[in-house]
C-alpha positions, -999 to 999 in steps of 0.1 A, spaced: -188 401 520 -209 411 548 -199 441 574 -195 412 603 -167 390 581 -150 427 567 -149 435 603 -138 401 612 -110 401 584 -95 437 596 -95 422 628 -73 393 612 -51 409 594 -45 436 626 -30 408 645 -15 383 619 20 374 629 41 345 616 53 318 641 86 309 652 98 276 634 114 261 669 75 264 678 58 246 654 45 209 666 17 185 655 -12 184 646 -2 200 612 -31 200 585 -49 174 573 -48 160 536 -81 171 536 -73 206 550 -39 209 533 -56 204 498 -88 234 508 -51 253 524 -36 252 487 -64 256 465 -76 288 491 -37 298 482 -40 294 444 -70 325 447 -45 348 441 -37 380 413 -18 356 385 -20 379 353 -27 360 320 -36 326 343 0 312 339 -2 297 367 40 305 375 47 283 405 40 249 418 39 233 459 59 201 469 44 188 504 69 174 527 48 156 555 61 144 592 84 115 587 94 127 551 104 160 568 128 146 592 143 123 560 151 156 542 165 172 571 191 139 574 195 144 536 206 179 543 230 177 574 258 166 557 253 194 525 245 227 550 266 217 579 296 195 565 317 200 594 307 184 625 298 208 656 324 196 682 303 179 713 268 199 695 245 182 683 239 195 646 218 224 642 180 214 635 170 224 605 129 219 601 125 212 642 94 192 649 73 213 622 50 185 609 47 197 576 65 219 546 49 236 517 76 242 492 64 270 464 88 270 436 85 295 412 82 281 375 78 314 350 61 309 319 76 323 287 53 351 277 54 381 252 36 402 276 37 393 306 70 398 327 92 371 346 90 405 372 50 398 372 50 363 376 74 361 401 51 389 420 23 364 417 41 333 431 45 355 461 13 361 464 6 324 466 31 320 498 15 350 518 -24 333 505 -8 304 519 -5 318 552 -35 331 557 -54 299 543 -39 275 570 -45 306 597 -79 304 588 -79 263 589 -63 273 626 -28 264 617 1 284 625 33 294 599 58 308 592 74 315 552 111 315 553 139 303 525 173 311 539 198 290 527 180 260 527 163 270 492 198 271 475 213 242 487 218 218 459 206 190 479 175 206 487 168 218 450 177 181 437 152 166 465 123 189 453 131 184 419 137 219 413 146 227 375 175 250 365 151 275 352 128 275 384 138 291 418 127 285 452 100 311 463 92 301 503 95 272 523 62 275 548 64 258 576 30 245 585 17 230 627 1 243 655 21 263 682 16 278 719 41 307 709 32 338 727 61 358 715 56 401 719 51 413 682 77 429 664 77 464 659 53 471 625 63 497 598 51 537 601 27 540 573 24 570 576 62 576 569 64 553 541 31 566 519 26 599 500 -4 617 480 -2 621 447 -20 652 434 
């Protein structure tokens, strides 16, 4: 890595913010960029190459399907003269990662499931890079038995992030970041 793209990386990273999901419109990636997106977010620390999650894609009119789908199971009462809440919004495109552990004498579900969280936040920063804004949430949305059923999700698996994927003109202020300084010690 040259001193121009190091610099240019700290530069990213200083600045990196998710998006709000109410934000998030078309264009979302192309299935050319969404495939350089996920194999950019499979270049991640995965101990023993298990390989512990896998991505369901859930594309413009097959996202506003699945929110139908879900109305009835997350909101069963009806909001009196409200519309229902919206669930996905206008986001053009959802990655689901679902974590799949591997069965392995050494390495921990612990590890693994530290990996497939890797793979969301890689995620991230791919489509940032292919000028696509996100955001990786799971809420109640990733338990909802509709949901899991719809993404095929095994009883052994579990729901790791649902990233929202478009492009947005949200200029919210940035939250308030953590005081390292605070939260790190020396060891000697």
């Amino acid at each position: 890595m040259s001193k121009s793209e190091e610099f240019n990386l700290r530069s990213y990273l200083g600045g990196r913010r998710s998006a709000s999901k109410r934000s998030l419109k078309d264009p979302g990636p192309s299935s050319e960029h969404l495939y350089e997106i996920l194999k950019l977010a499979c270049r991640t620390p995965d101990y023993g190459s298990l390989t512990p999650w896998r991505f369901v894609v859930v594309r413009s009119s097959a996202v506003r399907e699945l929110e139908t789908k879900l109305q009835d199971s997350l909101h069963p009462t009806p909001f009196a003269g409200a519309e229902q809440p919206r669930i996905f919004f206008d986001t053009p495109c959802l990655v689901v990662v679902i974590g799949c552990n591997k069965t392995h004498e050494k390495i921990t579900s612990y590890e693994q499931d530290l990996s497939v969280g890797a793979v969301c936040m890689n995620l991230l920063h791919a489509a940032n890079s292919y000028g696509y804004d996100g955001v990786w949430l799971t809420g109640k949305v990733a338990k909802d038995p509709v949901f899991l059923n719809e993404m095929k999700v095994k009883s052994e698996e579990k729901v790791a992030g649902i990233i929202y994927l478009g492009s947005s003109t949200d200029n919210r202020e940035d939250r308030p970041r953590p005081d390292v300084a605070s939260l790190s010690q020396d060891y000697s």
